[in-house]
Backbone as numpy.savetxt, mean C-alpha at the origin, in Angstrom:
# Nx Ny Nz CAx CAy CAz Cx Cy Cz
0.10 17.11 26.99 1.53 16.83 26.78 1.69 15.96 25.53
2.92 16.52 24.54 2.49 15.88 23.43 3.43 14.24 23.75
3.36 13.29 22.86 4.36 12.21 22.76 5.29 12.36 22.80
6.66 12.50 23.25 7.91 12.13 23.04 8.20 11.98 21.62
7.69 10.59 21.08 8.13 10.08 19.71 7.92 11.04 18.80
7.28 12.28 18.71 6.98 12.84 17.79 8.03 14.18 17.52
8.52 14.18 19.04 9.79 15.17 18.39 10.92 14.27 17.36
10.60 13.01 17.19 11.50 12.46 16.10 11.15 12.35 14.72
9.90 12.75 14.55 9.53 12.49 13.42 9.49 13.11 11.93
10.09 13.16 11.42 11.01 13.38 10.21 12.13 13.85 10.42
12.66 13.10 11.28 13.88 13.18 11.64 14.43 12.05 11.88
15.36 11.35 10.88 15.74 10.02 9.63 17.40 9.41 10.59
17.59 8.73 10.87 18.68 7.86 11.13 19.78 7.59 9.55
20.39 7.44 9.79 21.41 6.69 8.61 21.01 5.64 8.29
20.40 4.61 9.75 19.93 2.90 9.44 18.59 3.77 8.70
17.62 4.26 8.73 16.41 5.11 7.95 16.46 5.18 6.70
17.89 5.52 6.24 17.94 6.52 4.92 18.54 5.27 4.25
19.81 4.16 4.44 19.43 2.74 4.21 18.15 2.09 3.35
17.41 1.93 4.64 16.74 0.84 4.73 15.53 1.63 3.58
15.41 2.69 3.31 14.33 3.36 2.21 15.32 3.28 0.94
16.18 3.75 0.82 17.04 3.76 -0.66 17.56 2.52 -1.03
18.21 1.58 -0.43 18.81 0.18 -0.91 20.05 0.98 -0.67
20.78 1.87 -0.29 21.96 2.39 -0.38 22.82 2.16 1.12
23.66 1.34 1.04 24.22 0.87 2.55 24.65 2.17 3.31
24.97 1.81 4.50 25.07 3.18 5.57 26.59 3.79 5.59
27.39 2.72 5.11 28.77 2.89 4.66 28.89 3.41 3.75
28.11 3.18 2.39 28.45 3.95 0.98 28.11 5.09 1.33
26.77 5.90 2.07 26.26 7.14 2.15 27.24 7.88 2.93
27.94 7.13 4.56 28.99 7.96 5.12 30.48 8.23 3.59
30.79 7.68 3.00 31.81 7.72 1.99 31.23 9.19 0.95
29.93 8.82 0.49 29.67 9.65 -0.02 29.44 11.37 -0.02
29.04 11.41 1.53 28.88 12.79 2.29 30.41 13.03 2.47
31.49 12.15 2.87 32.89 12.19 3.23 33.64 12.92 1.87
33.31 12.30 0.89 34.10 12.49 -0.84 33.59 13.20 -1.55
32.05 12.89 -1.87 31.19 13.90 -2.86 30.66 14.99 -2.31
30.68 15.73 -0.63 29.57 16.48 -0.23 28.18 16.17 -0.61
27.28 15.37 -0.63 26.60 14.71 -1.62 25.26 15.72 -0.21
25.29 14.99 0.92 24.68 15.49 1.88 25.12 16.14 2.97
24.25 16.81 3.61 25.31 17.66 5.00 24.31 17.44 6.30
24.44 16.22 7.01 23.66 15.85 7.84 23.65 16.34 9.00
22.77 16.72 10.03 23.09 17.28 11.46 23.59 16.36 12.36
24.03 17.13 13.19 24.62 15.81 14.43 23.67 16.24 16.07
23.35 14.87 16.40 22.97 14.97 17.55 24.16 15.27 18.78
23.52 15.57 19.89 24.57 15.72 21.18 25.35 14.20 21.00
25.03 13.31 20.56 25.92 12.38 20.94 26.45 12.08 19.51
26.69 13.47 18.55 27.27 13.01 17.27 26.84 12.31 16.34
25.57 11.46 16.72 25.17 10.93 15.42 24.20 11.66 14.45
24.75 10.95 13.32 23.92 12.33 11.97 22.51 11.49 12.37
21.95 12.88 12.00 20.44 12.83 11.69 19.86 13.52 10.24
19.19 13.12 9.61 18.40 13.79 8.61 17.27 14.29 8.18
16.81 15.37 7.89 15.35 16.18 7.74 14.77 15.50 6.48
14.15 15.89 6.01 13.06 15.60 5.14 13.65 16.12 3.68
14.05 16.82 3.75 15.25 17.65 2.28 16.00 16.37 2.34
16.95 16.16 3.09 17.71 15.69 3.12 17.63 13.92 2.31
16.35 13.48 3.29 15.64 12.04 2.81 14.94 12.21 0.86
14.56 13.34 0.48 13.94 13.55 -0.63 15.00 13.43 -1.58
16.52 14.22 -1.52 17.89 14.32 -1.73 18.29 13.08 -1.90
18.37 12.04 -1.06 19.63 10.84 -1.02 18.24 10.36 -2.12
17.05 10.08 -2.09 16.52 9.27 -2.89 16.45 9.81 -4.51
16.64 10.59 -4.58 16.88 11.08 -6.27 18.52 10.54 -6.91
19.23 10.93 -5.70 20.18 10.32 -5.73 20.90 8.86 -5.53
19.84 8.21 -5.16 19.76 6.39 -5.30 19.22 6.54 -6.32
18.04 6.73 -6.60 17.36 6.37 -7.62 18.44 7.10 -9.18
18.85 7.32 -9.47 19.90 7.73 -10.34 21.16 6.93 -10.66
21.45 7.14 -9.36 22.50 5.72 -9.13 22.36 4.06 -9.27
21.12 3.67 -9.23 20.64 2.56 -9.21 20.18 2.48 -11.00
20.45 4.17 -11.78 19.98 3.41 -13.18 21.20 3.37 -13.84
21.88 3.49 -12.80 23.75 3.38 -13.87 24.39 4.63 -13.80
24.09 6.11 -13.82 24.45 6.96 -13.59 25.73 7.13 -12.17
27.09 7.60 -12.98 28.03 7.36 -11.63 27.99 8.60 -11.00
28.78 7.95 -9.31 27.98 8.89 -8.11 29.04 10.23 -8.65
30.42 9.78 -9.20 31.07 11.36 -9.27 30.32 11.99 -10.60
29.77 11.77 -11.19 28.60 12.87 -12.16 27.52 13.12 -11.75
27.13 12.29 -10.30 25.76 12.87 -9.60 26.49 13.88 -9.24
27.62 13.99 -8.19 28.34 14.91 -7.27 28.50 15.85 -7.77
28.53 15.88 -9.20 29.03 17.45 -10.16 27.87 18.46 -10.46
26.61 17.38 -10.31 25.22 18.27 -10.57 24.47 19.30 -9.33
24.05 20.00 -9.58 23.23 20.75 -8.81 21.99 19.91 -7.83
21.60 20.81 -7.16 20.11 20.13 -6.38 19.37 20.17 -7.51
19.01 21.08 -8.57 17.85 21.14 -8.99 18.41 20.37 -10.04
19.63 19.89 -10.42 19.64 19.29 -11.97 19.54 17.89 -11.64
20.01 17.70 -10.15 19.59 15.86 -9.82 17.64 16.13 -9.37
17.34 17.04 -9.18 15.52 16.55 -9.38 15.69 16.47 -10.35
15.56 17.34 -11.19 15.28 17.40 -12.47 15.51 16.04 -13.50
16.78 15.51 -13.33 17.21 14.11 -14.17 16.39 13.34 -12.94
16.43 13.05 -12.08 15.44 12.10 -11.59 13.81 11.94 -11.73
13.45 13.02 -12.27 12.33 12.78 -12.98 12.02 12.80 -14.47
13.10 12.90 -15.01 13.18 12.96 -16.98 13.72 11.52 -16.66
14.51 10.29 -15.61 15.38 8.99 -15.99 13.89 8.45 -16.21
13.41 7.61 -17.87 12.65 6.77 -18.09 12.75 5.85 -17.88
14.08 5.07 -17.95 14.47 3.44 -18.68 13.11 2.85 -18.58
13.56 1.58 -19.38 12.33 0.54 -20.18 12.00 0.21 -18.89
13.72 -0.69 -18.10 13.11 -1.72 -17.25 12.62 -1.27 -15.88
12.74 0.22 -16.11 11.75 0.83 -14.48 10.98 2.03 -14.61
10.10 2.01 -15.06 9.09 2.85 -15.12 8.36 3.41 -13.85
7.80 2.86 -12.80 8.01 2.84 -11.75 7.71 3.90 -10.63
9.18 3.41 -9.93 9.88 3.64 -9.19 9.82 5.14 -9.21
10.14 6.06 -9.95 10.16 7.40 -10.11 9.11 7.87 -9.43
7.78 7.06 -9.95 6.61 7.52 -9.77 6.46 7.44 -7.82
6.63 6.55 -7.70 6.12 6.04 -5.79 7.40 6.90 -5.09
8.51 7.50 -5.63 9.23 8.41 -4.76 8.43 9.58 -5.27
7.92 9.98 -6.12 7.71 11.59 -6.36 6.39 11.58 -5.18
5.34 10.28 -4.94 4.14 10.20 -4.02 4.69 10.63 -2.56
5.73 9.88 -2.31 6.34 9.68 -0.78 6.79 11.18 -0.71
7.44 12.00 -1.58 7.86 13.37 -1.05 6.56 14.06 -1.22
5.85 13.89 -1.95 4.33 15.32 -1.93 3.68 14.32 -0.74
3.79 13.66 -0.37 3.18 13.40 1.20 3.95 13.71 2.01
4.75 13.62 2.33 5.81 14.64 3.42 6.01 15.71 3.17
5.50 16.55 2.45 4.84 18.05 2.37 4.01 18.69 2.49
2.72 17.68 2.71 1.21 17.81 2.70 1.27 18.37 1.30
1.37 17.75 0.31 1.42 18.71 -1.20 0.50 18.08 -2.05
-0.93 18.28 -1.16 -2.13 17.36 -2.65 -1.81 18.17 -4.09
-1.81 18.85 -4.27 -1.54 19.43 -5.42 -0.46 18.06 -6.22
0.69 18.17 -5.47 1.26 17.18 -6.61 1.12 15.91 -6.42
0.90 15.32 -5.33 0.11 13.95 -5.07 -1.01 13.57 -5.74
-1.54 14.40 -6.49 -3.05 13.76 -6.84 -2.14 14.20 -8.76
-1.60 14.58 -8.93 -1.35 15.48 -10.20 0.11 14.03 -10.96
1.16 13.53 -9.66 1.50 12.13 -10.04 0.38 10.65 -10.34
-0.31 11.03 -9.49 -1.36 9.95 -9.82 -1.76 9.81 -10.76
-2.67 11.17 -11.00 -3.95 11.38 -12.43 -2.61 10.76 -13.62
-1.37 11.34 -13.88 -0.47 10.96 -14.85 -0.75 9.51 -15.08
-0.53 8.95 -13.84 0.17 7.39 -13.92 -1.40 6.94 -14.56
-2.16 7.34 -13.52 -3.47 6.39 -14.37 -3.76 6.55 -15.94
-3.02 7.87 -16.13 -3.45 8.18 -17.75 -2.27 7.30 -18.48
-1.38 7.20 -18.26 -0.43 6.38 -18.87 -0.57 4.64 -18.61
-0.76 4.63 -17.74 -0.78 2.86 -17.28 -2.12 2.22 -16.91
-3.47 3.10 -17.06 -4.53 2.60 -16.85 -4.50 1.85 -14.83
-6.01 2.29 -14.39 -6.16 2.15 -13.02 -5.57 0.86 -12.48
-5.58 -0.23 -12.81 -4.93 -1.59 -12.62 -3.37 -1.66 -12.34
-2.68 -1.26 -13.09 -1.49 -1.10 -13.36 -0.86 -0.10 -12.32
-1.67 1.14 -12.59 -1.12 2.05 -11.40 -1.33 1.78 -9.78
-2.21 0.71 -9.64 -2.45 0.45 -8.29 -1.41 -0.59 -7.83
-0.73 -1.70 -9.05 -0.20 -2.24 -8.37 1.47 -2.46 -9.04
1.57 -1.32 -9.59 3.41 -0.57 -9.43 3.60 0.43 -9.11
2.46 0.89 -9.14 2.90 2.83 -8.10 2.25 2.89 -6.70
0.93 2.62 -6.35 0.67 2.79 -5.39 0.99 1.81 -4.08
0.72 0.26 -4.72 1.35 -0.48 -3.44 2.89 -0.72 -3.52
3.90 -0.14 -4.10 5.05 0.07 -3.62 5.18 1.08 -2.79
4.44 2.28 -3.16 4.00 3.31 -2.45 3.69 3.70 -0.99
2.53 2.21 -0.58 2.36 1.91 0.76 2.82 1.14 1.31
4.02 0.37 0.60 5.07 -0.52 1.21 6.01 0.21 2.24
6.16 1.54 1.13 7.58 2.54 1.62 6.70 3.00 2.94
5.43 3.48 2.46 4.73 4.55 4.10 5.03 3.42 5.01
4.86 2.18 4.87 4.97 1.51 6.21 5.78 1.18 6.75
6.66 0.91 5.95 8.65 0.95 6.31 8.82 2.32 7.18
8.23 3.84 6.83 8.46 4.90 7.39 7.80 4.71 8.69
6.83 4.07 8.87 5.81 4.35 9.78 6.57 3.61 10.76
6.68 2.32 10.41 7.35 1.40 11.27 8.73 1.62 12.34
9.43 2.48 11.29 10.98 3.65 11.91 10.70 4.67 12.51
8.99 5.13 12.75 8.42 6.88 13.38 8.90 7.32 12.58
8.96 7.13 11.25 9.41 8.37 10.66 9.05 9.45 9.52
7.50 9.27 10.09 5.90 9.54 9.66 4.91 10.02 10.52
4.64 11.12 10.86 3.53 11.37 11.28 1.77 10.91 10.96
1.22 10.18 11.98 0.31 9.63 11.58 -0.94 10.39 10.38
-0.84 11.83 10.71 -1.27 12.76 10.02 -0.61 12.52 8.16
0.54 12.41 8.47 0.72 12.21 6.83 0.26 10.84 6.13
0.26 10.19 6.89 -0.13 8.72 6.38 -1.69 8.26 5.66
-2.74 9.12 6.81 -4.12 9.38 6.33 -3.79 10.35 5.24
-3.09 11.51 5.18 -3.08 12.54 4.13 -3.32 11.74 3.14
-2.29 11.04 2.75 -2.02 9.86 1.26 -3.02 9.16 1.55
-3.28 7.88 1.97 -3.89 7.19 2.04 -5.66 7.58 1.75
-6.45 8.78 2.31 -7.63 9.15 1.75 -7.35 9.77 0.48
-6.46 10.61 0.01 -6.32 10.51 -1.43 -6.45 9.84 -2.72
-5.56 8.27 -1.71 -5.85 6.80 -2.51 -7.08 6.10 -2.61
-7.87 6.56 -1.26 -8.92 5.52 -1.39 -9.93 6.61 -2.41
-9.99 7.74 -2.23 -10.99 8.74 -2.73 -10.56 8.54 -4.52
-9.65 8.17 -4.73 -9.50 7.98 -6.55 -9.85 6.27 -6.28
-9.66 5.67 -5.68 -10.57 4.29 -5.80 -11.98 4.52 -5.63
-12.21 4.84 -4.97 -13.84 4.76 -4.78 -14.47 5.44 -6.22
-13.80 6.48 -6.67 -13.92 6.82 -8.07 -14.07 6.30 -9.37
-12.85 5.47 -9.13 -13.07 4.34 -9.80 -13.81 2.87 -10.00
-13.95 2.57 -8.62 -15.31 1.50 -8.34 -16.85 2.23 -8.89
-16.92 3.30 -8.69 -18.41 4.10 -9.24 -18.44 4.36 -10.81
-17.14 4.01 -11.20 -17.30 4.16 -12.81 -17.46 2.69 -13.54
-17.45 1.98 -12.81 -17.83 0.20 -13.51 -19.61 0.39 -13.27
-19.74 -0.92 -14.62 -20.82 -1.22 -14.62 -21.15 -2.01 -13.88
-22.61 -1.58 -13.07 -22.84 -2.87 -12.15 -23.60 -3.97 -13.17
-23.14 -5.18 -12.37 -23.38 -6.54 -12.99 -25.04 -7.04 -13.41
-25.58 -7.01 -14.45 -27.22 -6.72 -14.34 -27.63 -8.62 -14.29
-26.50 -9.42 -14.37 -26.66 -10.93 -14.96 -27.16 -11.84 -13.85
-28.26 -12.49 -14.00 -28.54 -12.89 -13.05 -27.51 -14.17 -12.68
-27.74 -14.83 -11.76 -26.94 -16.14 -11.30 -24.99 -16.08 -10.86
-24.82 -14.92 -11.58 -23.31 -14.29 -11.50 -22.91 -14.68 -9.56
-21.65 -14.60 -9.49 -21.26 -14.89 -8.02 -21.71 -13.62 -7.40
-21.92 -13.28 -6.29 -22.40 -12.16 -5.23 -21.33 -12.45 -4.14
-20.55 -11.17 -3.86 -19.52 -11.04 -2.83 -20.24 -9.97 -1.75
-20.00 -10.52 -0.65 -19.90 -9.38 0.16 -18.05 -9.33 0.71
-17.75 -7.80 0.95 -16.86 -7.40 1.47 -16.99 -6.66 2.56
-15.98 -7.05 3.75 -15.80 -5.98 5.28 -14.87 -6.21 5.85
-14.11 -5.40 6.28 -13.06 -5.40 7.66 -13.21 -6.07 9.19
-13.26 -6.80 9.75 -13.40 -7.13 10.92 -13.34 -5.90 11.87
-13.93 -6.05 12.74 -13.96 -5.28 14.21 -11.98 -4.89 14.26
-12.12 -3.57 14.30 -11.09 -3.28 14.75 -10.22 -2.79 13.55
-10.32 -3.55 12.99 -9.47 -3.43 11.10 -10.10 -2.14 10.28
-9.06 -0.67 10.20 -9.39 0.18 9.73 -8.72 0.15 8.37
-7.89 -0.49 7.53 -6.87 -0.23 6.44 -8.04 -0.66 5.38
-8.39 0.03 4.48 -9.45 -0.37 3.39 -9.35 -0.13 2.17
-7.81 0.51 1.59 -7.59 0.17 0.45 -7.14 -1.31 -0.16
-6.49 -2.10 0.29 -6.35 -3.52 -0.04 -7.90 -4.07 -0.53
-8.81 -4.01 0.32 -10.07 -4.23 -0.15 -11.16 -3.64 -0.91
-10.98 -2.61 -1.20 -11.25 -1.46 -2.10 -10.87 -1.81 -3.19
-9.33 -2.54 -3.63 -8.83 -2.71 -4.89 -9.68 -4.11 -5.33
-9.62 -5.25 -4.46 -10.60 -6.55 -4.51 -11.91 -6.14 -5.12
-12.69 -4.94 -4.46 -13.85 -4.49 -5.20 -13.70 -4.26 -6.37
-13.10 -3.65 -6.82 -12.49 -2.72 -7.61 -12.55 -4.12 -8.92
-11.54 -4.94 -8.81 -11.63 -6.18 -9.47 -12.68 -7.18 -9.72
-13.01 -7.46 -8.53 -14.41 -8.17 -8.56 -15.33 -7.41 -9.45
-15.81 -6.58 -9.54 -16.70 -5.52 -10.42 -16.30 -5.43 -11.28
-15.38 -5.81 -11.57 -14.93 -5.23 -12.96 -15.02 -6.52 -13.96
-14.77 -7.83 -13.77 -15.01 -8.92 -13.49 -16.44 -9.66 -13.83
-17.23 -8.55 -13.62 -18.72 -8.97 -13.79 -19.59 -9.80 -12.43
-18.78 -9.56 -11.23 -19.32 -10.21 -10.25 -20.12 -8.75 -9.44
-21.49 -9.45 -8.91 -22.31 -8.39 -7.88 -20.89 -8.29 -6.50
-21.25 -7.01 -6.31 -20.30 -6.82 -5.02 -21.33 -5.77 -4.03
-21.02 -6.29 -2.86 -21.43 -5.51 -1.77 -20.40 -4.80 -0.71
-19.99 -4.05 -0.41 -18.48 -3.85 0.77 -19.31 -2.75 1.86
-19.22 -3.53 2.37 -19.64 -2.66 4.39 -18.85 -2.36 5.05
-17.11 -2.24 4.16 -16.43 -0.71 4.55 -15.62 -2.28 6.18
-15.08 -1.14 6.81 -13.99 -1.37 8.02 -15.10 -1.92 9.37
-14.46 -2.21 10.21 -14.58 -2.52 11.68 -16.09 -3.23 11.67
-16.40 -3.91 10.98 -17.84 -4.73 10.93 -17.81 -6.17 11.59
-19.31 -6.29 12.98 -18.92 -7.44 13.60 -19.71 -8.27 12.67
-19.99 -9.55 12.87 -20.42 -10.92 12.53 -21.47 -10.40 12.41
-21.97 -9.97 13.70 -23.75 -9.43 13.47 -24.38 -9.15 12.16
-23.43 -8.29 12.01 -24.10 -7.49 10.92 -24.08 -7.84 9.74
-23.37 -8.60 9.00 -22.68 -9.57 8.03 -24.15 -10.54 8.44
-24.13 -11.20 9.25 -25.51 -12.33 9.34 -27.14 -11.78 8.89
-26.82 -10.23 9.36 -28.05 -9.38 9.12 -28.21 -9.43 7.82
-27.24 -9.10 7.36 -27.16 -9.15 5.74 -27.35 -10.36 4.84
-26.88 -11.54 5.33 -26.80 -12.46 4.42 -28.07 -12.88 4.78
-28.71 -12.53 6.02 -30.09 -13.28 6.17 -31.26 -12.97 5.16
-31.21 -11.80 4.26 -32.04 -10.58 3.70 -31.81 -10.73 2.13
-30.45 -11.05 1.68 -29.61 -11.21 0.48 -28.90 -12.05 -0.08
-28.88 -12.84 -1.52 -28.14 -13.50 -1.55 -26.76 -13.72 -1.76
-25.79 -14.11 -1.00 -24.29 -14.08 -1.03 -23.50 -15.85 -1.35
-22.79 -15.35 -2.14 -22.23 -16.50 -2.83 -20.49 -16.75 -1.98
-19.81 -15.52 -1.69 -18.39 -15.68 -0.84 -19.09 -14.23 0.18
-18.06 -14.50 1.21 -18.01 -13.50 2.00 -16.42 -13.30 1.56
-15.66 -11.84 1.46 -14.12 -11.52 1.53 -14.20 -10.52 2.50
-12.52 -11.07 3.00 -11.91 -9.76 4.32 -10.75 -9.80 3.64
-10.12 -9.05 4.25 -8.78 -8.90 4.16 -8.01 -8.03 5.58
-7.24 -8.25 5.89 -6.64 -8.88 7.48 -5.25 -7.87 7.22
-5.21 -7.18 8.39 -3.62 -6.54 8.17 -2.60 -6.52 9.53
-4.06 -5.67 10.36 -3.05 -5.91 11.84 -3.82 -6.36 12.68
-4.93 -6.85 12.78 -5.75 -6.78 14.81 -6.22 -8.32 14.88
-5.18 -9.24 14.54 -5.25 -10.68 15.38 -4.26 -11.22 15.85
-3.94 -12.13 16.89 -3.46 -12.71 16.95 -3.60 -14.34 16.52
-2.49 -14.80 16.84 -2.47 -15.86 16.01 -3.80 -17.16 16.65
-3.84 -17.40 17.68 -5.16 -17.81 18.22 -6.32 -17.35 18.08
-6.72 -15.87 18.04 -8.01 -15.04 17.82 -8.06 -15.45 16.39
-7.25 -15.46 15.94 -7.34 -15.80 13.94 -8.41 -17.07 13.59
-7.58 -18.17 14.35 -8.20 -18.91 14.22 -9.34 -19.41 14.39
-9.53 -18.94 15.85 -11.24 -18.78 16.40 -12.01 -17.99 15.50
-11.34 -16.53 14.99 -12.56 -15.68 14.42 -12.88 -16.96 12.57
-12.24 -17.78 12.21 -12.39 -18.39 11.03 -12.99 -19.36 10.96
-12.70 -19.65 12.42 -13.79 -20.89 12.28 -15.62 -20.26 13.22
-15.21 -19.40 13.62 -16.98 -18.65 14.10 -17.27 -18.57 12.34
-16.55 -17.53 11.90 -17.13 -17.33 10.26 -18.02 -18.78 9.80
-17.09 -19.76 9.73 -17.40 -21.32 8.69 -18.42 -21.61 9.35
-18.72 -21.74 10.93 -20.23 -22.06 11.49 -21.27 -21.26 10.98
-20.95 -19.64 11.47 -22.07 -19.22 11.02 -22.48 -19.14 9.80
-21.68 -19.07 8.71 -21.89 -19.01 7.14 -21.52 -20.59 6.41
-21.95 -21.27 6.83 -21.76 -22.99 6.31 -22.14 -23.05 4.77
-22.93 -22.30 4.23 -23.15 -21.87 2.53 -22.26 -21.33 1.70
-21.71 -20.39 2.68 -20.92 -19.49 1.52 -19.47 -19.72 1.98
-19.01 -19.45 0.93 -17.38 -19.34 0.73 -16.75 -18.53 0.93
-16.11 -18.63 2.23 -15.43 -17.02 2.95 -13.77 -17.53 1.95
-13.40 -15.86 1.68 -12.10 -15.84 1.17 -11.37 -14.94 2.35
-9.75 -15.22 3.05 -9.28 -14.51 3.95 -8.13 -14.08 3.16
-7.33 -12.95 2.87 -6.34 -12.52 2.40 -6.10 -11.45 3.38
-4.21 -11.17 2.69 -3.43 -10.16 4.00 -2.60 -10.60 4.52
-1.39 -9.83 5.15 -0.59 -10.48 5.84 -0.73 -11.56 7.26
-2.37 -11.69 7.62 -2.89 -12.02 8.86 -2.95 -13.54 8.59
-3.06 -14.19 7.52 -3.10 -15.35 6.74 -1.79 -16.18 7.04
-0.97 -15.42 7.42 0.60 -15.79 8.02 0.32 -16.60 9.39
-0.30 -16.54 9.99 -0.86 -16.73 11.75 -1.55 -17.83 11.61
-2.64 -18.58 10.49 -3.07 -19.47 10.76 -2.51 -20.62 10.99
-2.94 -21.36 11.84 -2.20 -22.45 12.26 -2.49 -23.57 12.50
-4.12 -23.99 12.11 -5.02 -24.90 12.03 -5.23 -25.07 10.55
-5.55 -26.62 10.45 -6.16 -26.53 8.93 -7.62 -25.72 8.92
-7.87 -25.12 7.86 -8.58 -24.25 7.70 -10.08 -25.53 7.66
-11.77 -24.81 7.71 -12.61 -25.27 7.47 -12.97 -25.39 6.03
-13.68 -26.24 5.39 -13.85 -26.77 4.33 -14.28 -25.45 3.80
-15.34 -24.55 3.85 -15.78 -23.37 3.33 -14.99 -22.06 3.35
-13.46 -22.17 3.84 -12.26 -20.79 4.23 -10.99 -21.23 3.03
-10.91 -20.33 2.53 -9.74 -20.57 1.69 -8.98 -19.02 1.97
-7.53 -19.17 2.01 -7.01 -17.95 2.63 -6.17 -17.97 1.06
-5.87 -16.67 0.88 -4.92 -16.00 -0.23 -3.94 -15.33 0.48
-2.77 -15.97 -0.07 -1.07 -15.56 0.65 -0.28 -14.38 0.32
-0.77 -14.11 -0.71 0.07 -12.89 -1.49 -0.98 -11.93 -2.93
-0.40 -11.16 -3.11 -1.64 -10.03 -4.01 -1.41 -10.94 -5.58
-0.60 -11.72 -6.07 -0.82 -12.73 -7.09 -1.64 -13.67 -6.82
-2.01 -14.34 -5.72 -2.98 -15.15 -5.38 -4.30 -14.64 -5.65
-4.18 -13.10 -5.01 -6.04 -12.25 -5.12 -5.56 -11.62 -6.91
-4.98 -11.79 -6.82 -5.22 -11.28 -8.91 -6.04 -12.71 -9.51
-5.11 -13.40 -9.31 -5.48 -14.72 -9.97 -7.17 -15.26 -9.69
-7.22 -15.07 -8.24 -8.61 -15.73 -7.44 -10.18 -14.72 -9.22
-9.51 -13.35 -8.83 -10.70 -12.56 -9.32 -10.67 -12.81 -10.68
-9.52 -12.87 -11.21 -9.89 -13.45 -13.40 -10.37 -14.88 -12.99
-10.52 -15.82 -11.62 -11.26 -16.84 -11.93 -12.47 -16.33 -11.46
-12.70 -15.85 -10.82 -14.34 -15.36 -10.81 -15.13 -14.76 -12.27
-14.07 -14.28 -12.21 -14.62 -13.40 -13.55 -14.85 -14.91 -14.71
-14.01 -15.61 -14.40 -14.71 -16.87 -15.85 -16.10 -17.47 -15.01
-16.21 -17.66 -13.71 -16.99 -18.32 -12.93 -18.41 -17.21 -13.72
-18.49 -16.22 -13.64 -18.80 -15.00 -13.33 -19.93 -15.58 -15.02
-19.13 -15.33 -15.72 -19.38 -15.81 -16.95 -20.12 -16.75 -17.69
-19.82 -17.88 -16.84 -20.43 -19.00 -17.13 -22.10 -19.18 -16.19
């Protein structure tokens, strides 16, 4: 018997189509009312619902509207002439944006073809750095906003997401590894339970690039094995990065087991899980609050790295 929730899924609320465009639920009823702009279905109890056309539609049409373009000269254009100008609008000050809606619709199509074909662009234009952090993590901001509303099949979410990590890992194999002796040595892993491994993938990604040795043992790794390792090798920080599987007590316990068992090295904790701590941290744990904190942390490694 399948889930319930899944007969809802791409199938969009008004609060949905909102809360993804920046476009209030009042302007969009006005707009379907005046411009025909959209033609939404109605449930038995009358309220509109929206398909996946429909969600691909209002966002060409925010995104247009949001570069100054007025809604009665959107209203006059065709379907294909609002794609069409929604992917020719350059402006200076949003480059963007275009890009992480064209990702979000070729993933709600299963359409690797053009999912991997927006990417390869962006990296050729903005270099791997850049594209990871204005196209792709706005990118997985939006999947999780969707995910969070059901309004994503878990199937599409891995679709994108191994796409992303498979051009990272691509890119981690094209740096030089670090030949310098004395340089910092990271190991990287996910805690037990913690499957999300692009956030830490990109940390590699930096760290290496950086000139620091890196090691990453990947998702769901206990203590054990991390001790196995450091017992054998030398490690200068341990990094995680934390998204969903603590609570705010387990947090704290699992940070301070870390600082006992690793009293040498310098564990770094980043992620939204960093929100939960609630103890002063141990002398050897330093947590990073936001992805400017882990930019900043790795160009100081990289001078550490150096010296």
């Amino acid at each position: 018997m399948f889930n319930s929730r899944y007969t809802t899924l791409n199938s969009f609320t008004i609060k949905d189509i909102e809360l993804l465009t920046g476009i209030k639920a009042h302007t969009i009823r006005i707009w379907e009312q005046r411009y025909k702009l959209l033609r939404p279905k109605r449930k038995d109890t009358n309220h509109r619902v929206y398909d996946n056309d429909d969600l691909k539609h209002i966002m060409r049409v925010s995104y247009l509207y949001h570069r100054g373009v007025k809604i009665s000269k959107i209203a006059e254009m065709t379907d294909e002439e609002i794609r069409r100008r929604s992917l020719e609008e350059k402006l200076e000050e949003d480059l963007f944006q275009p890009l992480s809606n064209q990702l979000v619709e070729a993933m709600i199509d299963f359409d690797q073809q053009r999912f991997e074909k927006v990417f390869n662009n962006a990296l050729l234009r903005f270099g791997f750095e850049k594209t990871i952090l204005q196209v792709i993590y706005p990118f997985l901001q939006r999947v999780g906003l969707l995910w969070l509303n059901d309004c994503v099949n878990p199937a599409q979410e891995h679709f994108a997401s191994l796409i992303v990590r498979k051009k990272m890992m691509v890119a981690i194999d094209g740096l030089e590894l670090s030949r310098e002796s004395g340089t910092d040595s990271f190991l990287l892993f996910l805690p037990e339970g913690e499957y999300h491994e692009i956030p830490l993938l990109f940390v590699q990604y930096l760290l290496k690039q950086h000139g620091c040795q890196v090691v990453n043992l990947g998702a769901s790794v206990p203590l054990e094995d991390l001790k196995f390792f450091t017992d054998r090798r030398r490690v200068t920080h341990i990094y995680t990065h934390m998204l969903t599987c603590f609570s705010q007590k387990d947090m704290d316990a699992f940070l301070h087991e870390m600082a006992d068992m690793f009293p040498a090295v310098q564990i770094i904790v980043s992620g939204p899980q960093t929100e939960r701590i609630a103890h002063t941290l141990p002398a050897n744990v330093r947590a990073l609050h936001s992805l400017d904190e882990i930019i900043e942390f790795t160009r100081k490694s990289k001078k550490a790295a150096v010296r």
